[in-house]
PyMOL Python script that loads the backbone (N, CA, C, O; Angstrom):
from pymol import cmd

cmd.read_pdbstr("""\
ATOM      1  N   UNK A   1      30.845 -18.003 -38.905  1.00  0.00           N
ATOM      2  CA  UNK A   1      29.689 -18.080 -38.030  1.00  0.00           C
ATOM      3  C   UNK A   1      28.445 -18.311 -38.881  1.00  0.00           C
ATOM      4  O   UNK A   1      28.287 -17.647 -39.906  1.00  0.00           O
ATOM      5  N   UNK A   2      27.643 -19.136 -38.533  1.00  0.00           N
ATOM      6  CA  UNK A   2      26.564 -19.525 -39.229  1.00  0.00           C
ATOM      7  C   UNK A   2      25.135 -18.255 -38.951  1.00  0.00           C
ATOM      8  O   UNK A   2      24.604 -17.748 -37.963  1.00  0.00           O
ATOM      9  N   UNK A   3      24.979 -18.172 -40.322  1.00  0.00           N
ATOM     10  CA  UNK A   3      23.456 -17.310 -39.982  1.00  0.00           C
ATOM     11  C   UNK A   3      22.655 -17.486 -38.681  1.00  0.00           C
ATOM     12  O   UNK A   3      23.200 -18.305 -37.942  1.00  0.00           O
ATOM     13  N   UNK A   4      21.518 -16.959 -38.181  1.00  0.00           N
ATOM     14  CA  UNK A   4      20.503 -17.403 -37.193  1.00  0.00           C
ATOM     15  C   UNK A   4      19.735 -18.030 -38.409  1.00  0.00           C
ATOM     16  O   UNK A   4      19.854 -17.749 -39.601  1.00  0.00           O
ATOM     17  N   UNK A   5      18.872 -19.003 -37.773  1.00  0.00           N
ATOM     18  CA  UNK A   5      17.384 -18.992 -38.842  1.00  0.00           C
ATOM     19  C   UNK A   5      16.319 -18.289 -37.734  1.00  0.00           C
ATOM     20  O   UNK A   5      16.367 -17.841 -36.588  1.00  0.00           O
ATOM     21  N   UNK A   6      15.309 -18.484 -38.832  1.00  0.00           N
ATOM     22  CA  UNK A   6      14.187 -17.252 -38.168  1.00  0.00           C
ATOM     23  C   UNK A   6      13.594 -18.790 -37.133  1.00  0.00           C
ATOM     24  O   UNK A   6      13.814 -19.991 -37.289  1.00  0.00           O
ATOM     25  N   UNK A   7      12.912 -18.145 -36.255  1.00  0.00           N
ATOM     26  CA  UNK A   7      12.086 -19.199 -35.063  1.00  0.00           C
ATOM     27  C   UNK A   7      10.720 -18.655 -35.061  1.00  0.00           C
ATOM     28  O   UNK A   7      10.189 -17.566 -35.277  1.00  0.00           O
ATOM     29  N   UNK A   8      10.330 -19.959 -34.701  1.00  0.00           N
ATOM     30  CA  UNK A   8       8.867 -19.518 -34.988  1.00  0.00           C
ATOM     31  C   UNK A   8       8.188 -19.538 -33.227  1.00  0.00           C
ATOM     32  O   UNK A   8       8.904 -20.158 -32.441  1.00  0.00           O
ATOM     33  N   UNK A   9       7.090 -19.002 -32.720  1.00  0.00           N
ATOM     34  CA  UNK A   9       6.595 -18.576 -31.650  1.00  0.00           C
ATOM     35  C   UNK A   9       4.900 -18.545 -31.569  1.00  0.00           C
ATOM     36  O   UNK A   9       4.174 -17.666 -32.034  1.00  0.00           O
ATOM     37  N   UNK A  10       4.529 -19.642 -30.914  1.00  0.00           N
ATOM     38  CA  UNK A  10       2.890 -19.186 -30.753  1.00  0.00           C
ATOM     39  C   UNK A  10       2.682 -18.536 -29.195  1.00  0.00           C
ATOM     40  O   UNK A  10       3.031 -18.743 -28.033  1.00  0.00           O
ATOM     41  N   UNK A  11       1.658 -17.367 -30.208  1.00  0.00           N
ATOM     42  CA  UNK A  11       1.209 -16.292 -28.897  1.00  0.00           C
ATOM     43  C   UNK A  11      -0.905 -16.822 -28.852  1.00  0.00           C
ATOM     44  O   UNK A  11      -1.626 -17.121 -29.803  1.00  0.00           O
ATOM     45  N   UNK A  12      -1.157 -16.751 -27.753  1.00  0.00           N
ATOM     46  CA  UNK A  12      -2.499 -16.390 -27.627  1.00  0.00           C
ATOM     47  C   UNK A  12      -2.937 -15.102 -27.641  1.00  0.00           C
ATOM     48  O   UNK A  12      -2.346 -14.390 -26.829  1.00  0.00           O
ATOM     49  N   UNK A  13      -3.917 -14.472 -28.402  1.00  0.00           N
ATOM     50  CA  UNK A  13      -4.338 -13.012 -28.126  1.00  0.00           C
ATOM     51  C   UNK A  13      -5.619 -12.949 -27.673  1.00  0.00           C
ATOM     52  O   UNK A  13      -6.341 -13.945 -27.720  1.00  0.00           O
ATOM     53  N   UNK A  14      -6.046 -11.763 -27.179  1.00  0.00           N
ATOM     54  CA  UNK A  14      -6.975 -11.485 -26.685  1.00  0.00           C
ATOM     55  C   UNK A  14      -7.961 -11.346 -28.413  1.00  0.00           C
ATOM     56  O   UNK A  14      -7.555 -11.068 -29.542  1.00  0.00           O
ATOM     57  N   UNK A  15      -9.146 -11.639 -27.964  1.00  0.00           N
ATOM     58  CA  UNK A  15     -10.322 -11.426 -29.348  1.00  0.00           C
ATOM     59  C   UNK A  15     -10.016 -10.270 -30.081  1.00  0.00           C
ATOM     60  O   UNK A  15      -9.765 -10.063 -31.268  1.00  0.00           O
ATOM     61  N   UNK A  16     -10.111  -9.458 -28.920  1.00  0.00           N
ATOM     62  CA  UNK A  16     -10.574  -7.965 -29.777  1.00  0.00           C
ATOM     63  C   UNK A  16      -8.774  -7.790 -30.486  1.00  0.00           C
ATOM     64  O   UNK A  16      -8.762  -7.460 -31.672  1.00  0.00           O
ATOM     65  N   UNK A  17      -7.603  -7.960 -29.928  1.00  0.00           N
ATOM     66  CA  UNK A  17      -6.389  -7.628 -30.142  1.00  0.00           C
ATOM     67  C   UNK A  17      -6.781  -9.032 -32.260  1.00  0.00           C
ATOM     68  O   UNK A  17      -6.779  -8.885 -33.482  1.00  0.00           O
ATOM     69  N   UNK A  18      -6.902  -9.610 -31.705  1.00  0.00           N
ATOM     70  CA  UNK A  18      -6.932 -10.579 -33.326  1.00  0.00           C
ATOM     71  C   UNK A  18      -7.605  -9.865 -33.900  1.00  0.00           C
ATOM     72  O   UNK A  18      -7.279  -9.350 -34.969  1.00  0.00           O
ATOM     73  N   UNK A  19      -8.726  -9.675 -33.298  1.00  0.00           N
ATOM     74  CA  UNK A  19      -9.741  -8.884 -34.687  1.00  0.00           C
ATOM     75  C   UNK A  19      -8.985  -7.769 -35.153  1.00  0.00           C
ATOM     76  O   UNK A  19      -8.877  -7.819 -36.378  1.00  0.00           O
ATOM     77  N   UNK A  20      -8.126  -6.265 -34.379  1.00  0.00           N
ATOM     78  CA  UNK A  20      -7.678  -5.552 -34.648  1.00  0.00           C
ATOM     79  C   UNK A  20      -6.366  -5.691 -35.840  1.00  0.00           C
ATOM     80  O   UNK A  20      -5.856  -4.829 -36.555  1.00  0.00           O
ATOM     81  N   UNK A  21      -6.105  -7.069 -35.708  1.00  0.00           N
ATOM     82  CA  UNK A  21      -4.666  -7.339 -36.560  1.00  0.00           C
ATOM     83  C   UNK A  21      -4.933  -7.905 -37.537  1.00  0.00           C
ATOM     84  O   UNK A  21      -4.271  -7.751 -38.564  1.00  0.00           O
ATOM     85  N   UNK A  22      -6.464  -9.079 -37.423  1.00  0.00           N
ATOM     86  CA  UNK A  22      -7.377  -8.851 -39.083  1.00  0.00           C
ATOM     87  C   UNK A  22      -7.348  -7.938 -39.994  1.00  0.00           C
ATOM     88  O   UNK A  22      -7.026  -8.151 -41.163  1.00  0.00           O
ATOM     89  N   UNK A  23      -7.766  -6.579 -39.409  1.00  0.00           N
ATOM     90  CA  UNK A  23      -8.458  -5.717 -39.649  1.00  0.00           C
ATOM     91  C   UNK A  23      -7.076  -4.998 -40.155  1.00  0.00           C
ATOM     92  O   UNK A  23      -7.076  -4.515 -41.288  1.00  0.00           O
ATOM     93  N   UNK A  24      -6.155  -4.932 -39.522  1.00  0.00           N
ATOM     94  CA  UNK A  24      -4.955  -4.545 -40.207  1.00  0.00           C
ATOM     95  C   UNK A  24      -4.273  -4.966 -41.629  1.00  0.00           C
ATOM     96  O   UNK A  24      -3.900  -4.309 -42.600  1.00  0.00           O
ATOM     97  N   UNK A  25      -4.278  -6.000 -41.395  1.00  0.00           N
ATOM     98  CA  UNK A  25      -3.644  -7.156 -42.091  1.00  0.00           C
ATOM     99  C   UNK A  25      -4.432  -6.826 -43.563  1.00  0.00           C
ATOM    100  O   UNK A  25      -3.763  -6.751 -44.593  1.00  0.00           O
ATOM    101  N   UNK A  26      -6.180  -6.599 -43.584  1.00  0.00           N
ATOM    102  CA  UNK A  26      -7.239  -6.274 -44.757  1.00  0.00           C
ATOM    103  C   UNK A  26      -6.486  -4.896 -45.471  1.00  0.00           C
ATOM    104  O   UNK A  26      -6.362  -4.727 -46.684  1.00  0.00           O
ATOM    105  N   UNK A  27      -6.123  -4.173 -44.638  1.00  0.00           N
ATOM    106  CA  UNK A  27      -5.695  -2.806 -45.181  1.00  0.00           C
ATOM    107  C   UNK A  27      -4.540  -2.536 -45.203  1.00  0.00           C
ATOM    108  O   UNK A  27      -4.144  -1.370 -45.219  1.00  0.00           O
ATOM    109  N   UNK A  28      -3.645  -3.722 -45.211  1.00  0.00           N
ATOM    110  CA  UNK A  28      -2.447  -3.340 -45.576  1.00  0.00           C
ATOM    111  C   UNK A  28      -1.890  -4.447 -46.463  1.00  0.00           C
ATOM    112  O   UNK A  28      -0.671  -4.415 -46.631  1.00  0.00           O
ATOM    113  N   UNK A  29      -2.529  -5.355 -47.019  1.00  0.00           N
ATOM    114  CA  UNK A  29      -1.833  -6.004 -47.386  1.00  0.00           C
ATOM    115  C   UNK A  29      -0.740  -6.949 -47.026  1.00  0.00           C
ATOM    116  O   UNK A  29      -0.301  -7.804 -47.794  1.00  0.00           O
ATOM    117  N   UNK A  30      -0.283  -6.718 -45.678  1.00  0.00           N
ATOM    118  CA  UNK A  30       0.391  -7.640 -44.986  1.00  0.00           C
ATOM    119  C   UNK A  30       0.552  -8.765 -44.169  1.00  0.00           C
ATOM    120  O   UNK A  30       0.430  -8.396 -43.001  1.00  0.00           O
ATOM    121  N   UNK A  31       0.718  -9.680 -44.226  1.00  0.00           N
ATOM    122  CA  UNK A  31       0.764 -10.746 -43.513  1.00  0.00           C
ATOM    123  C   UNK A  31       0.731 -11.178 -41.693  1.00  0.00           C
ATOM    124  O   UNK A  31       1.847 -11.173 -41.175  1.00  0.00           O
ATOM    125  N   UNK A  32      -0.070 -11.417 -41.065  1.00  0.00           N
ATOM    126  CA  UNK A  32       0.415 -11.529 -39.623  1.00  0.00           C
ATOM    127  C   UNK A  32       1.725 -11.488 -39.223  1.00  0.00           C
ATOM    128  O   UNK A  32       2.044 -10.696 -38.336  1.00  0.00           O
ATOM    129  N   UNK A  33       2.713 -12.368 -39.839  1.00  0.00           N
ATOM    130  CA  UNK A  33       3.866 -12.328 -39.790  1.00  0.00           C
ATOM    131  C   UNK A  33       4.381 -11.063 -39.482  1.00  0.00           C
ATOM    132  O   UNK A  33       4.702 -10.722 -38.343  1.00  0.00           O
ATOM    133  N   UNK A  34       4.483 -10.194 -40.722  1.00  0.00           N
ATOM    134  CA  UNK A  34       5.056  -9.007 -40.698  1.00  0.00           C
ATOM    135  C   UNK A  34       4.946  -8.247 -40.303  1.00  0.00           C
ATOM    136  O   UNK A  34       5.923  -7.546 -40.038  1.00  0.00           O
ATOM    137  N   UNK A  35       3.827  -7.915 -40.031  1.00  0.00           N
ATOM    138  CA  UNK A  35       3.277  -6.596 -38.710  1.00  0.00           C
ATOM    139  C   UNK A  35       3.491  -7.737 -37.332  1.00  0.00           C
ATOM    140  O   UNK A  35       3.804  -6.943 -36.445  1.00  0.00           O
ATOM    141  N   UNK A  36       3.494  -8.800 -36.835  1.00  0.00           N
ATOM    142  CA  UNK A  36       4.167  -8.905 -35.486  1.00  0.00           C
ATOM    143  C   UNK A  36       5.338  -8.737 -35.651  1.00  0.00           C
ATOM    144  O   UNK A  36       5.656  -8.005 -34.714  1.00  0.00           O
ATOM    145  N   UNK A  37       6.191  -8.931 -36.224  1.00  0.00           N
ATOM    146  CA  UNK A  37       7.546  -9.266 -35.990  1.00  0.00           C
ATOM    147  C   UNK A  37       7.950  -7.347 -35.874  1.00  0.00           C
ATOM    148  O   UNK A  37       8.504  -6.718 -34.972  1.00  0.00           O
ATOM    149  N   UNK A  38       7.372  -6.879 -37.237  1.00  0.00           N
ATOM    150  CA  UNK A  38       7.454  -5.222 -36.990  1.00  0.00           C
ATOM    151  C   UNK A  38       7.270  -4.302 -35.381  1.00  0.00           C
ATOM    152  O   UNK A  38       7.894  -3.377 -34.861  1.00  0.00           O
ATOM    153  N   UNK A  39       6.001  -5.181 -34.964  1.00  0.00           N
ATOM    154  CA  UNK A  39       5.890  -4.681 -33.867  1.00  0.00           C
ATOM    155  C   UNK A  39       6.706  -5.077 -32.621  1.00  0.00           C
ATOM    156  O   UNK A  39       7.160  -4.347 -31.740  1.00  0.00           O
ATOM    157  N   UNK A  40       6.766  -6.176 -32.739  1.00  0.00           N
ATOM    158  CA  UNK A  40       8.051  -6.889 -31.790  1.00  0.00           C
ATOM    159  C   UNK A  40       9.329  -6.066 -31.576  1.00  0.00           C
ATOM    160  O   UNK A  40       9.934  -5.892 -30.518  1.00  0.00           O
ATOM    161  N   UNK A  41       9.686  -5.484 -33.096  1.00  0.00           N
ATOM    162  CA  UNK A  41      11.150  -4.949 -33.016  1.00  0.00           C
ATOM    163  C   UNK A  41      10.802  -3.678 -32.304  1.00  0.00           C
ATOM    164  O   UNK A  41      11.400  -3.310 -31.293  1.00  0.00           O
ATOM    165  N   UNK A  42       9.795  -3.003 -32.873  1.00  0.00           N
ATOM    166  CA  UNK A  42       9.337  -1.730 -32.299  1.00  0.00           C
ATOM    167  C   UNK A  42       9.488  -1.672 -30.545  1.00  0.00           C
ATOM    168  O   UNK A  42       9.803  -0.662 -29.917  1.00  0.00           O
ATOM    169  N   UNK A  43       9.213  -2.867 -30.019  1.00  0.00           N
ATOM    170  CA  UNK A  43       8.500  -2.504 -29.053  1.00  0.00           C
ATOM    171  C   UNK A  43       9.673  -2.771 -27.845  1.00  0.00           C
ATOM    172  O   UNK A  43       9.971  -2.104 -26.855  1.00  0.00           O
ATOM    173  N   UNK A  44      10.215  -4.095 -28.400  1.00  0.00           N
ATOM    174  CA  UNK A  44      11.958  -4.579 -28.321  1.00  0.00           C
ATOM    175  C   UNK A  44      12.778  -3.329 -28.224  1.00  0.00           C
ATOM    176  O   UNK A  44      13.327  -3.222 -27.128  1.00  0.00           O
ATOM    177  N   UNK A  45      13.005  -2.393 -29.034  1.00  0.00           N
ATOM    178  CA  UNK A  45      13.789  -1.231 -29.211  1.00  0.00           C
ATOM    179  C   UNK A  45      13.195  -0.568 -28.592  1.00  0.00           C
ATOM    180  O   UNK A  45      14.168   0.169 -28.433  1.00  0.00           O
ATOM    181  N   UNK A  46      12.323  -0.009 -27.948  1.00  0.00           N
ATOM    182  CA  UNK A  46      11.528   0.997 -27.272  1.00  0.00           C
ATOM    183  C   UNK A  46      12.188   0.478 -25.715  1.00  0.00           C
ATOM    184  O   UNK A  46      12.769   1.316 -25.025  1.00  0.00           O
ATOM    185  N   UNK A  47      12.067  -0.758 -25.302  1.00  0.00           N
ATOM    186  CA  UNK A  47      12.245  -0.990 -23.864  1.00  0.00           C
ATOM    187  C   UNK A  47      14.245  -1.422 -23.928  1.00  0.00           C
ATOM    188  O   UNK A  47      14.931  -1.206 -22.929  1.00  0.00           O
ATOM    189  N   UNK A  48      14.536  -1.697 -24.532  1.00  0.00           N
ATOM    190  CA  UNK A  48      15.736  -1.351 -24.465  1.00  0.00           C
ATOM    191  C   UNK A  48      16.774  -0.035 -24.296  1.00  0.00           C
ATOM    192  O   UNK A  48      17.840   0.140 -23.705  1.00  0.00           O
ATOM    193  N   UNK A  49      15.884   0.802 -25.139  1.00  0.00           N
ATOM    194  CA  UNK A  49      16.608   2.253 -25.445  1.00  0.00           C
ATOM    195  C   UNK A  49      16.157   2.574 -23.669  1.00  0.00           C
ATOM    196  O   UNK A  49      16.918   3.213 -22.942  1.00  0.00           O
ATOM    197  N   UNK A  50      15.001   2.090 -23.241  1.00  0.00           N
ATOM    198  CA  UNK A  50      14.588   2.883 -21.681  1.00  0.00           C
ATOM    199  C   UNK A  50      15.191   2.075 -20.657  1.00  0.00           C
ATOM    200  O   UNK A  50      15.280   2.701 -19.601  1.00  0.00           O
ATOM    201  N   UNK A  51      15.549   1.127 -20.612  1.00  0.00           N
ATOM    202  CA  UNK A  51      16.275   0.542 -19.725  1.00  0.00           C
ATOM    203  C   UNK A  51      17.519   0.354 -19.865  1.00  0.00           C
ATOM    204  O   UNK A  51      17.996  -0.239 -18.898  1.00  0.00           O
ATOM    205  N   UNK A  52      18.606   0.733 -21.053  1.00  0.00           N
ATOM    206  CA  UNK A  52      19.893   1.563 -20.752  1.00  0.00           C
ATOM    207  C   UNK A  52      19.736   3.164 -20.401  1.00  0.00           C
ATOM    208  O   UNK A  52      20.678   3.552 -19.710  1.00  0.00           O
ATOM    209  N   UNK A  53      18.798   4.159 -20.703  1.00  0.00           N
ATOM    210  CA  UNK A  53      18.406   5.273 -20.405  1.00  0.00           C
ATOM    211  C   UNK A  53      18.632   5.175 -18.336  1.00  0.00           C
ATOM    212  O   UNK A  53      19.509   5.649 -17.615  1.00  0.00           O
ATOM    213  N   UNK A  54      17.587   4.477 -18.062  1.00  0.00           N
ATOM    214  CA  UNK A  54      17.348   4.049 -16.487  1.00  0.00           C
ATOM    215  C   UNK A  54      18.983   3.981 -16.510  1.00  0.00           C
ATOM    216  O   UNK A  54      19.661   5.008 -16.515  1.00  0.00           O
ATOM    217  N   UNK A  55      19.407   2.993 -16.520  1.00  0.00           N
ATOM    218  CA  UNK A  55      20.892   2.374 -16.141  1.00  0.00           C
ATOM    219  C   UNK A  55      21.996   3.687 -16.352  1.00  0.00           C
ATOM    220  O   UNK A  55      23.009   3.752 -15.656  1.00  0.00           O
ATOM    221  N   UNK A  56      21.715   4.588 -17.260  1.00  0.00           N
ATOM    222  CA  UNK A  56      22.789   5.581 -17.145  1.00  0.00           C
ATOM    223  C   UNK A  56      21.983   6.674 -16.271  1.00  0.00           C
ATOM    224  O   UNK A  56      22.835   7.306 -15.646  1.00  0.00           O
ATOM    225  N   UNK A  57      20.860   7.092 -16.009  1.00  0.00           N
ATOM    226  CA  UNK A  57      20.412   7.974 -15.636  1.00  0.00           C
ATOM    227  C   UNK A  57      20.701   7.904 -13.666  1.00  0.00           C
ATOM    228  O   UNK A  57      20.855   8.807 -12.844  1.00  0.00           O
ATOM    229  N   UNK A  58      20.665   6.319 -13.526  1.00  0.00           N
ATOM    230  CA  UNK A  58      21.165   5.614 -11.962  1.00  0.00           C
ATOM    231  C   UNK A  58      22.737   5.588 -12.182  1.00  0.00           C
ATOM    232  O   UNK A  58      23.370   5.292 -11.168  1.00  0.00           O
ATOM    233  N   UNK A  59      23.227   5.758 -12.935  1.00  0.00           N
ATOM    234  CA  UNK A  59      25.293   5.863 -12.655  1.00  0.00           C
ATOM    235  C   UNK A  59      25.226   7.316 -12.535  1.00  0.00           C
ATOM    236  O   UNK A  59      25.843   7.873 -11.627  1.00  0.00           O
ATOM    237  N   UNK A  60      24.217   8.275 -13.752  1.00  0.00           N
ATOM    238  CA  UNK A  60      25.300   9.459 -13.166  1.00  0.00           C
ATOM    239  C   UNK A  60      25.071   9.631 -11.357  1.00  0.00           C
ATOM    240  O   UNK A  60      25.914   9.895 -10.500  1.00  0.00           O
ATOM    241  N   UNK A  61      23.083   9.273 -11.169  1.00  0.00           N
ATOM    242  CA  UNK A  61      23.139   9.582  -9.788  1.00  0.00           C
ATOM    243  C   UNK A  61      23.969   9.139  -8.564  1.00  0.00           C
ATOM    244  O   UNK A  61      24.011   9.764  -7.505  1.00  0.00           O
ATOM    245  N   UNK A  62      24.493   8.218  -8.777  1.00  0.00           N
ATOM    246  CA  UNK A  62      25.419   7.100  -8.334  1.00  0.00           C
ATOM    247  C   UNK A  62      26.607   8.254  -8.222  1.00  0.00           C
ATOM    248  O   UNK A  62      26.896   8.514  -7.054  1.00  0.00           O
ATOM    249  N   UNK A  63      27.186   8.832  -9.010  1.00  0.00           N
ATOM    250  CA  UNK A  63      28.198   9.598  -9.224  1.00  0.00           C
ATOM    251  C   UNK A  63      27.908  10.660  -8.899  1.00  0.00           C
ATOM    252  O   UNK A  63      28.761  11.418  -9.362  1.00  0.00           O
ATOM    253  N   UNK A  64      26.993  11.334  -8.213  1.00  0.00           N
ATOM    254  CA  UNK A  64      26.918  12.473  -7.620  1.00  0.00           C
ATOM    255  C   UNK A  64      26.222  13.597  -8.767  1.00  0.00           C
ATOM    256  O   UNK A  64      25.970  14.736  -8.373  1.00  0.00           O
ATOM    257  N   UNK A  65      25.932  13.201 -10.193  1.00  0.00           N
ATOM    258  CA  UNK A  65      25.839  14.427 -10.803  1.00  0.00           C
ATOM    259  C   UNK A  65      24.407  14.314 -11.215  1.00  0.00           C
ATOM    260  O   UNK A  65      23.824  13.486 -11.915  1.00  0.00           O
ATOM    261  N   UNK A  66      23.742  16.093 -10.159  1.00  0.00           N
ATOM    262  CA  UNK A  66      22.391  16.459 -10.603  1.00  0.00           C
ATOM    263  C   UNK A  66      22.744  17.723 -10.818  1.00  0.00           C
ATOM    264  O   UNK A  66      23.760  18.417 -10.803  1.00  0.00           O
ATOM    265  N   UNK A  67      21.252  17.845 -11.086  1.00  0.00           N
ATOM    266  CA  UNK A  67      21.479  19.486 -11.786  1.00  0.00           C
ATOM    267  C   UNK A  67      21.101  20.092 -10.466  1.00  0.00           C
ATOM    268  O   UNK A  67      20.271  19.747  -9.626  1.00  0.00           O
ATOM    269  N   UNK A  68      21.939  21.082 -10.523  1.00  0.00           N
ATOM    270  CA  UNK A  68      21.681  21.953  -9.122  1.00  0.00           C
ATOM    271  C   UNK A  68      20.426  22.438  -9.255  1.00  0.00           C
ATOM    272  O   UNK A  68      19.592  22.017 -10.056  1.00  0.00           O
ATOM    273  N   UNK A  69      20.193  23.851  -8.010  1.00  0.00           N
ATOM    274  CA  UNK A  69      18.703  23.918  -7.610  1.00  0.00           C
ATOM    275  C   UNK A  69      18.801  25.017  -8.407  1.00  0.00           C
ATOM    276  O   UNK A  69      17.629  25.256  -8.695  1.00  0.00           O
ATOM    277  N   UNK A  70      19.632  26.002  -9.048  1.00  0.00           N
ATOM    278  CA  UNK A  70      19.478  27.178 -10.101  1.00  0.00           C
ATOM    279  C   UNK A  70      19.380  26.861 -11.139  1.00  0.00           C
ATOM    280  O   UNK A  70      18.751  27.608 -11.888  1.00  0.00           O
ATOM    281  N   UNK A  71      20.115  25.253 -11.830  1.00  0.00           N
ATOM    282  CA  UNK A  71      19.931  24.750 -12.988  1.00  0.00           C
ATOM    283  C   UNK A  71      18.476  24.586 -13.026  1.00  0.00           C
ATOM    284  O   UNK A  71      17.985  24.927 -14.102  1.00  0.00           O
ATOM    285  N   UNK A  72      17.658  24.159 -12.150  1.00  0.00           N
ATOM    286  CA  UNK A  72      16.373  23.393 -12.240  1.00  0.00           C
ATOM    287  C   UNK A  72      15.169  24.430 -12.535  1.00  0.00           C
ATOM    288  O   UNK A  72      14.209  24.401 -13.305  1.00  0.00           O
ATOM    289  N   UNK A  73      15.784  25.636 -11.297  1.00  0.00           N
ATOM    290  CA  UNK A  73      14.821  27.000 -11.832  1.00  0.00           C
ATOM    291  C   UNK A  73      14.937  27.554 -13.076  1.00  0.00           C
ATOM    292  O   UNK A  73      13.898  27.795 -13.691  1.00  0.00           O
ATOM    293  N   UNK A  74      16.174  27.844 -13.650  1.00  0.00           N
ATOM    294  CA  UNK A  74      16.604  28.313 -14.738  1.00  0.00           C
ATOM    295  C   UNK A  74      15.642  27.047 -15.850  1.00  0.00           C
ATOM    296  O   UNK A  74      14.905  27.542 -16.703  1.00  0.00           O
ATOM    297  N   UNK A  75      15.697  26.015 -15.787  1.00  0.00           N
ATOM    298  CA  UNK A  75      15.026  25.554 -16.828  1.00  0.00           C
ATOM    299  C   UNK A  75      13.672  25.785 -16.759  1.00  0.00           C
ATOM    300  O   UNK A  75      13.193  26.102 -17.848  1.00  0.00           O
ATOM    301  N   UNK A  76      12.831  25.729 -15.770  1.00  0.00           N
ATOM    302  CA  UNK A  76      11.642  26.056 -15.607  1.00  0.00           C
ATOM    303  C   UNK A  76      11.077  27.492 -15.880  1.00  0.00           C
ATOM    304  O   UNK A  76      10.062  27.916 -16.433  1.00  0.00           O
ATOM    305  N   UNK A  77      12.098  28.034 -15.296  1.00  0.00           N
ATOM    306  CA  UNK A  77      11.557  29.822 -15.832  1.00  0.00           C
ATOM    307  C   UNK A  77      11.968  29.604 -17.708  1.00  0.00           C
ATOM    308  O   UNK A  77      11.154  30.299 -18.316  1.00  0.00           O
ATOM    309  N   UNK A  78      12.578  29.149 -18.345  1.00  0.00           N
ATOM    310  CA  UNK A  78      12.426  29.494 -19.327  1.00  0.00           C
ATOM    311  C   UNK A  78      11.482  28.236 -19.796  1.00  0.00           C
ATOM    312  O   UNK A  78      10.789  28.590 -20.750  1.00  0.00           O
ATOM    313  N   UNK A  79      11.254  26.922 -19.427  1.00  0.00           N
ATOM    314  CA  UNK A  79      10.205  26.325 -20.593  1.00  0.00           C
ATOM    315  C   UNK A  79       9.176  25.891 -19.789  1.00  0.00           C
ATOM    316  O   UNK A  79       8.523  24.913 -20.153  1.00  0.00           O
ATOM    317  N   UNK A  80       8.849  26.614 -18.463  1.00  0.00           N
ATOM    318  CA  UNK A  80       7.536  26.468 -17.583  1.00  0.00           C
ATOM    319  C   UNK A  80       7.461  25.329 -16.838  1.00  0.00           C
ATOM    320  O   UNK A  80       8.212  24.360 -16.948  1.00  0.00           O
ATOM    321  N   UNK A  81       6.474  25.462 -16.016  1.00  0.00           N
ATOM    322  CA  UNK A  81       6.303  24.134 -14.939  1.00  0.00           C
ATOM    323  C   UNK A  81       5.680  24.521 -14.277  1.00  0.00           C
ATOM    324  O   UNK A  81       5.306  23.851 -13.315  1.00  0.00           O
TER     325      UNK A  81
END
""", "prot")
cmd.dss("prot")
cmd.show_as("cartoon", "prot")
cmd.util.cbc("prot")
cmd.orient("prot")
């Protein structure tokens, strides 16, 4: 199987969002490149991990399993609500 190659992508940003990634970019030494793509994965992995989360959290309900109404007090009397 052949490698991927990397692809390239133009985004428009808002002013203030460029200036902020200037301003990054001055104090870190890093390239636009690398802090988007960093943030991309970040942000990529963030909505993935929550939308298999959703998808199992809708099967167990699907399957009948909640926490009963003593489970629910019992957690609340001990970590508040």
């Amino acid at each position: 199987m052949k490698p991927s190659a990397d692809k390239s992508m133009t985004v428009r940003l808002p002013a203030d969002l460029a200036s902020q990634l200037d301003k990054l970019m001055e104090a870190t030494g890093r390239n636009k490149s690398a802090i988007t793509v960093a943030a991309l994965r970040d942000y990529v992995a963030a909505e993935v991990w929550q939308i298999q989360d959703i998808k199992q959290g809708i099967a167990e309900a699907d399957r009948g399993e909640f926490a009963s109404d003593s489970e629910v007090h019992s957690f609340f009397a001990k970590y508040g609500g």
